[in-house]
N, C-alpha and C positions, 0 to 999 in steps of 0.2 A: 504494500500500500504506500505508494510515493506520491506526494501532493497531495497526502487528505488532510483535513483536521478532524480529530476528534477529542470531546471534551474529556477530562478525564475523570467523570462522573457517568458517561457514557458506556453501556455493557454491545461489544461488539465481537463476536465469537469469531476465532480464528479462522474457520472456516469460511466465513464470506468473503466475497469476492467485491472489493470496493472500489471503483472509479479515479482517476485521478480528479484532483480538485473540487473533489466530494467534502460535505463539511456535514458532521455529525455532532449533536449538541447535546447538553447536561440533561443523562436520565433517559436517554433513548437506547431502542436495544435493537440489535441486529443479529436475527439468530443464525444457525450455521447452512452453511450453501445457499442464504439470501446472493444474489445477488444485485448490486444496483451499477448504473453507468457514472459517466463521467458529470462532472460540474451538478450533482445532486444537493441537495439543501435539506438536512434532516432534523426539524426540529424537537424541542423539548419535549422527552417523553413518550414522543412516537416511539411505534414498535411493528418492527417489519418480521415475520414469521419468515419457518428453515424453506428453503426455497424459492421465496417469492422473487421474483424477477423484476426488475425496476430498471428503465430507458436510461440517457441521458438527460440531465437539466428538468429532472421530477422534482418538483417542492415537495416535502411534505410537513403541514405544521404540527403545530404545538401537539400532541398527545394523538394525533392522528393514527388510528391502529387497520393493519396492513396483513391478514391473514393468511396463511399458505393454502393451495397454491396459487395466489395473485400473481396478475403479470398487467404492469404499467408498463405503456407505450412512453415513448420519447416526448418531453415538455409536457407531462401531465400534473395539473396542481390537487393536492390535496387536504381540504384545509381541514382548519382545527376540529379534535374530538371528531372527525368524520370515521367510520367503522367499513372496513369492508369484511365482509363475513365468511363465512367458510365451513361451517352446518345446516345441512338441509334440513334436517330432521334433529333439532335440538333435543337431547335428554341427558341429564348426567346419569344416571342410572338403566338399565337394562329392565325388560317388564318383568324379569323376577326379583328385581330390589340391586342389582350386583352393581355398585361403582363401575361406570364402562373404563374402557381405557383405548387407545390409539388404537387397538384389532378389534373395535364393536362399531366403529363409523368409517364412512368414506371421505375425505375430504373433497369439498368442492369449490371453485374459487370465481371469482371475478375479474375480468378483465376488464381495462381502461385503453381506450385508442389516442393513440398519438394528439394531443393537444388539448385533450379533453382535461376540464375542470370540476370535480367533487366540491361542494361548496360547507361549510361549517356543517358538521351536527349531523351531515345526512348517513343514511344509513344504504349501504347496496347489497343487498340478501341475495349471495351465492344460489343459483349459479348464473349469474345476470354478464350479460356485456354490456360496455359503457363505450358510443361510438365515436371516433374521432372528432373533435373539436366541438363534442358535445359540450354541455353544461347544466350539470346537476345543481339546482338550486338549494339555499340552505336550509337545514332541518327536513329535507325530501326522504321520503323512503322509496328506495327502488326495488320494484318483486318484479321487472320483464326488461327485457334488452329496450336500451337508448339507441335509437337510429345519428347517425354523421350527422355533428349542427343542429341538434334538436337540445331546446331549452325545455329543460322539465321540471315541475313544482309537483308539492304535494304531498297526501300519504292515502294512498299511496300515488306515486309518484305518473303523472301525464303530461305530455306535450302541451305546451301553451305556444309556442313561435320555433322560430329559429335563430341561432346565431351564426357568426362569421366567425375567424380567425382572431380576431379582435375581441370575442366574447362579447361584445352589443349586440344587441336586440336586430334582426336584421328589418327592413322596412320593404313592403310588398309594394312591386313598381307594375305590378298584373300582366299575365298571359305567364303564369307562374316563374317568374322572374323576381328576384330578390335582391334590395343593395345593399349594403354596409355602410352605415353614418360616418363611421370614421376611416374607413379604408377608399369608400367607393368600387371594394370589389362584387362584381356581380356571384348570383348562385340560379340555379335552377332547380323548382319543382317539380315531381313527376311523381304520380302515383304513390303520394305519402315521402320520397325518397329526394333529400336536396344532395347537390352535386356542385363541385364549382365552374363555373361557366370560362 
C-alpha cells in the first residue's frame, strides 16, 4: 500500500487490497480481500465487508456501511449512515432456535454503477442494482433495481425524474428528449430507459 493514508484508529486487514492515494479515516474498517481502487475517500467509521469491490474515486462517508459481496463502480458516492445490505432472508436464529452462523445463509449483494450516488440514510436491500449515474435520494429505501439517471425517492423507493452526470434534476425539452441545467448535455427517453444523446 504506497500513497495511502490511513488513520491510525482505522482497522484495515492485511489482506485488502488498497488503491494508491486512497485515504482511510479514524474508526473505519476494511475487512480482508475488500478490495477498493485508487484516489478513494473512506470516511469515519464506515465499514467495507471481506470482499466487496470498490472502483476508483468512490466517497464513502461518515459511518456508511458497505456489505459483502458489494461491488461499486468507479466515482460512486456514498453518503452518510447509508447501508447497503447483504441478507435476503434476515434471521439470527434457525427455525429450530440454533444461532445460524456463515453455513445457514447465502450472501447477497448490491451493486452501484459507475457514477451513481447513495444519498444519507438510504437503505438498498440486496439483491438490488443501483444504475449508472443514478441517484438514490436520502432516507430512500431500495427493494428493485434503479435504471441509468433515474432519480429515486421514497420507501419504498420510485422514480420521480431523471438526472444527468451532474446529479441535477434533468428538464424535459419533449419528443423524449432531456437537458441538463448545468451541463447542457442532452439525454434521451425511450421506453422507460434514458440514454445519452
Amino acid at each position: 500500500m504506497t500513497d495511502v493514508t490511513v488513520a491510525p484508529t482505522a482497522d484495515v486487514d492485511s489482506r485488502a487490497q488498497i488503491g494508491t492515494g486512497t485515504r482511510i479515516w479514524h474508526l473505519a474498517q476494511i475487512r480482508e480481500d475488500a478490495t477498493l481502487g485508487v484516489n478513494c475517500n473512506i470516511g469515519r467509521g464506515a465499514y467495507v465487508g471481506p470482499g466487496v469491490t470498490i472502483g476508483d474515486n468512490v466517497k464513502l462517508q461518515n459511518h456508511a456501511l458497505v456489505y459483502e459481496p458489494a461491488r461499486l463502480g468507479d466515482g460512486v458516492f456514498v453518503g452518510p449512515a447509508a447501508v447497503l445490505t447483504n441478507d435476503e432472508y434476515p434471521r439470527s436464529i434457525t427455525p429450530e432456535g440454533v444461532l445460524k452462523t456463515g453455513h445457514d445463509w447465502v450472501a447477497v449483494g448490491v451493486t452501484v454503477g459507475e457514477g451513481a450516488s447513495i444519498g444519507a440514510r438510504a437503505v438498498c436491500v440486496a439483491p438490488v442494482t443501483v444504475g449508472r449515474w443514478a441517484l438514490v435520494a436520502a432516507g430512500a429505501v431500495v427493494t428493485k433495481d434503479v435504471p441509468d439517471f433515474a432519480l429515486v425517492v421514497g420507501v419504498p423507493a420510485r422514480r420521480i425524474g431523471w438526472v444527468g452526470r451532474a446529479g441535477k434534476p434533468l428538464a424535459p425539452k419533449g419528443d423524449g428528449v432531456w437537458v441538463c441545467p448545468e451541463t447542457g448535455a442532452s439525454y434521451l427517453e425511450a421506453d422507460g430507459v434514458l440514454t445519452e444523446a
